[in-house]
N, C-alpha and C positions, 0 to 999 in steps of 0.2 A: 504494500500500500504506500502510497504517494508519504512520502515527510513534509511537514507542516513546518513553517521557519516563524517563532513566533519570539516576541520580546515581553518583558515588564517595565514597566515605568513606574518608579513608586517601592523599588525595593527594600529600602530602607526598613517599611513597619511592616507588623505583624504578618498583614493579608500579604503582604510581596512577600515575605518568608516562606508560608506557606506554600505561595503560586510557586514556589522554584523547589520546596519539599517534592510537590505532588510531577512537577513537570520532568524533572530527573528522572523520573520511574516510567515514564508517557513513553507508549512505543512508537506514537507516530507525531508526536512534539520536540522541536530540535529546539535549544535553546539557542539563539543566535545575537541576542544583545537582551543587555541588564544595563539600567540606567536611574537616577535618582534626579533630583532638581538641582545636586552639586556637584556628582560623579566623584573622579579622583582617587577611587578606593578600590583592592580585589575583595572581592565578594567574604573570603572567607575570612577579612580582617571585619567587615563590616559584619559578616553574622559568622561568629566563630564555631555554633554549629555543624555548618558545610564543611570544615576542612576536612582534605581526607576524603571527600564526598563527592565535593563537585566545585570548582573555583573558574573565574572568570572575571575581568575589568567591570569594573561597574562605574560606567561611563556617564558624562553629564548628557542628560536628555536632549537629542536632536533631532527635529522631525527628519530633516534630507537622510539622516542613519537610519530610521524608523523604514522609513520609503525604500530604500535600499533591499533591507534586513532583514524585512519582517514581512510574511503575508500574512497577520492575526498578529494583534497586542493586545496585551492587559494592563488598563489604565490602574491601578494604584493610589489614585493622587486625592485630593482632598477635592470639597465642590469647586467652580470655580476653576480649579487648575486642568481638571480632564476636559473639559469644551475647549479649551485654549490649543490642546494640541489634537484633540480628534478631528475638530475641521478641518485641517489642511489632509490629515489623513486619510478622511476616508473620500478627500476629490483624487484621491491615487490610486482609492483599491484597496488598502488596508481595511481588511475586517480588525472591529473594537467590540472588544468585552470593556464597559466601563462601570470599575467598582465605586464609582464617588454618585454622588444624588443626580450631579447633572443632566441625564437625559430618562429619570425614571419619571416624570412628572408632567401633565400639560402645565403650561405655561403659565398661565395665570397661578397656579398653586405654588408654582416652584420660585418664579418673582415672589409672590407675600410673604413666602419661609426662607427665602434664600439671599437671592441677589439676583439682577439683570442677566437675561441671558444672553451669552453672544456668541450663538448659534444654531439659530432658528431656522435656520435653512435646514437643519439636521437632524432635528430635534421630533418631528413626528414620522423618519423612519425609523426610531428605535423602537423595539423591542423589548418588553419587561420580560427580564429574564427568569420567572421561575415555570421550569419545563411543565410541569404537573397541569398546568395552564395554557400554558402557549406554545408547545413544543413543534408543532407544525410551521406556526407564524419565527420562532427561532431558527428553524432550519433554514428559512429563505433570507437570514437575516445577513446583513453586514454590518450592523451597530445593535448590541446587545445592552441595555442596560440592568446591571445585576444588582439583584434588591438588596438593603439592607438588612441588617438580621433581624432588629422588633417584626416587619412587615412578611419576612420570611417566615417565622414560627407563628404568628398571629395570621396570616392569610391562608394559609396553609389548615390552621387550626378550624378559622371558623368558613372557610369557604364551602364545605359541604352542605352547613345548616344554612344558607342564606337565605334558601326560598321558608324556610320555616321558621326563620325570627322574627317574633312580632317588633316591628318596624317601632311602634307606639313606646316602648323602653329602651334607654340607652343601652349598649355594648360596654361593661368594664371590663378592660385590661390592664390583670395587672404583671409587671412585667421583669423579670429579674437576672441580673447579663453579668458574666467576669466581668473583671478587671480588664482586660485585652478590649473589649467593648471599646473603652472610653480610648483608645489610640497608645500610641505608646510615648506619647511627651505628656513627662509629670508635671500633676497639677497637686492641688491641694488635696482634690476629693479622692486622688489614688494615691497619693503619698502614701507610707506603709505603717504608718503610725495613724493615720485618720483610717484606714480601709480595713484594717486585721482586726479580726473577731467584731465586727461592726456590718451593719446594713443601714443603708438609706435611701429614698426617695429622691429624685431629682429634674428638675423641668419638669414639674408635676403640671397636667395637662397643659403643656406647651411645646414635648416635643416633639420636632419635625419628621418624627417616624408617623406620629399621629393622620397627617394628611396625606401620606401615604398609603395608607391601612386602607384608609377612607374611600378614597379615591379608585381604589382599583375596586374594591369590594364593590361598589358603582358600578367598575365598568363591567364584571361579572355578573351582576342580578340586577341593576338597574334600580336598584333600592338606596336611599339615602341614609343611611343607618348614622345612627346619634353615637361616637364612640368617645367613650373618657378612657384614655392611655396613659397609667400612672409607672414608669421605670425606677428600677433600683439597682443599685451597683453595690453587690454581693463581695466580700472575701475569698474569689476562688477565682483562677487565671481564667480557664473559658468555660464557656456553658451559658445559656443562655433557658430559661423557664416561662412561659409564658401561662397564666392561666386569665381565663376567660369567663364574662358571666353575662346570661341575658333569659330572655323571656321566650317561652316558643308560642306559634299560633294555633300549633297542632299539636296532640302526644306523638313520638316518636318513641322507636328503638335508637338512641346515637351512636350506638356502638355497631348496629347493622348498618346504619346510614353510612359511616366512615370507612366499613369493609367495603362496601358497594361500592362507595366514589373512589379508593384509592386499591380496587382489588388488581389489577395491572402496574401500578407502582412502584417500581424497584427499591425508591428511596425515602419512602414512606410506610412509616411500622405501626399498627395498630395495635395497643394496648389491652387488657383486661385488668389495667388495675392505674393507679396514675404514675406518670414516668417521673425520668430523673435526668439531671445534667452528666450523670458519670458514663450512663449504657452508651448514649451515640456521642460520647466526647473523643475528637480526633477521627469522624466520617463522615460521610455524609448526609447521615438519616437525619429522616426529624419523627420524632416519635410523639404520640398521640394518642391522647385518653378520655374518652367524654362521658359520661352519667348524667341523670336526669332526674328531678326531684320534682312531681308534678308538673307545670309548666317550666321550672327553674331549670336553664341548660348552664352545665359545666362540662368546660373543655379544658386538658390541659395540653401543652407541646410543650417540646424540650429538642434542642439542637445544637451544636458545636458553631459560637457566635463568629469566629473564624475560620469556619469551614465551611459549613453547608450555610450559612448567614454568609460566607463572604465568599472565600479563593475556592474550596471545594465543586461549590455551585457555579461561579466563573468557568472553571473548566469542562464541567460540565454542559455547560452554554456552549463552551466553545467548540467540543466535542460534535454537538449537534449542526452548527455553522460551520465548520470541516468532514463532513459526512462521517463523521466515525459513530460507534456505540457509545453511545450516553454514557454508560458505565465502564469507561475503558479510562483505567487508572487511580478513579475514587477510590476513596480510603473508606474501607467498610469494617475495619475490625477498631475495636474500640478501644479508648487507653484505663483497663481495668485489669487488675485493680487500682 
């Protein structure tokens, strides 16, 4: 099978670490450029992980290298900084996986949460990239963009009940993510002295995963659903829990419902009891548990927030936008104990 020449951009944090874990092992992914916003550095002084592994310059980011180098890249970068360098890419032909916000959102959402966009010309042929959804619309794609991880375990969780939520009651999510979550440049709230043996709440209904959530769950059932998104940033490097609460209009089986909807789904595990951040931590499942208390729906998911929230699910994207098997390279065993 044909080799695929693809790069990173962004390798510096967590998700670029992993895109280069999982792309090392890839039998039809050749690495061919590593790059950061500063360069300067071989890979394995920058993540000393890799030596011994895999090492390579890790060059300052340049589109004309890009264009050269790469037929498929993985943006890495923060919001803001991935639209700066996709447009010129993809007027070349480079297919993008982009892991930052930039092109998950119409326009109007992503101005009010964000910033200006400045590149609209580009901007509604992307692709949200979680497969379970869009996997057809992914295959023709050339600009993928790969959701964040609250919206990953939350859409995921409740996209099967949508036609049976009574609309008339909010959706609580409440939401609870490692440490790796929040990026890897320290702040206050992850210093190790404020985050060990501690939990807190944070951008309580304000953050920008919230319109997210929102948004797609719209573009899926067509329902405007009322959701309060409350996150918390946990004592534990990854893992991500997301539990759910709302109203149904009908009695259901939930737990027949989510075999049904995800009974073909490779990366999707249905539960008989509620999950946990350690079984799918380091793959790419997302695991999934719902019960039912008269009308009251309880859902819970759980996912690895920089895997299958972030780089895991990327390649997987990209997998599909290169004709390969979805599942060619994902990490399916778990880090347990």
């Amino acid at each position: 099978m044909t080799v695929t020449k693809v790069g990173i951009i962004g390798a510096s944090g967590y998700t670029g670490l992993e895109l280069i874990k999982i792309l090392v092992m890839h039998p039809f992914f050749e690495i061919t450029y590593v790059a950061t916003t500063a360069g300067g550095i071989d890979l394995d002084a920058l993540h000393p992980s890799m030596k011994g592994v895999f090492n390579c310059a890790v060059e300052k980011a340049d589109t004309n290298e890009i264009i050269k180098r790469c037929d498929l890249v993985f943006l890495a970068l923060p919001h803001q900084a991935s639209m700066g360098f996709a447009k010129g890419l993809l007027n070349e032909g480079v297919k993008i996986v982009d892991l930052s916000a930039d092109y998950r959102l119409d326009l109007d959402t992503y101005e009010k949460y964000y910033c200006e966009h400045e590149d609209k010309e580009h901007l509604d042929q992307a692709v949200y990239g979680l497969p379970e959804l869009y996997r057809e619309e992914i295959k023709k794609a050339s600009l993928v963009a790969n959701p964040g991880c609250y919206p990953t375990a939350s859409i995921l969780a409740l996209a099967p009940f949508t036609k049976y939520i009574d609309e008339s009651f909010p959706i609580f999510i409440d939401a609870k993510s490692g440490v790796t979550g929040a990026g890897k440049k320290c702040n206050e709230s992850t210093h190790y002295i404020n985050i060990n043996e501690n939990i807190f709440a944070y951008k309580v209904m304000s953050h920008r995963h919230e319109p997210e959530i929102k948004e797609k769950l719209f573009k899926q059932s067509a329902k405007d659903f009322d959701i309060t998104f409350v996150p918390h940033l946990i004592p534990a490097s990854r893992g991500e829990l997301i539990d759910a609460y709302m109203l149904l209009n009908e009695e259901i089986n939930p737990l027949e419902v989510l075999k049904e909807f995800y009974k073909d789904e490779p990366f999707v595990r249905v539960f008989d009891k509620p999950v946990d951040i350690k079984s799918c931590g380091g793959t790419n499942f997302c695991d999934i548990y719902a019960q039912r208390k008269g009308k009251k729906l309880y859902v819970n998911s759980a996912v690895d927030n920089i895997l299958r929230g972030s780089s895991s699910q990327a390649i997987a994207n990209a997998n599909l936008m290169c004709g390969y098997a979805e599942n060619t390279a994902l990490p399916i065993i778990a880090y347990v104990p």
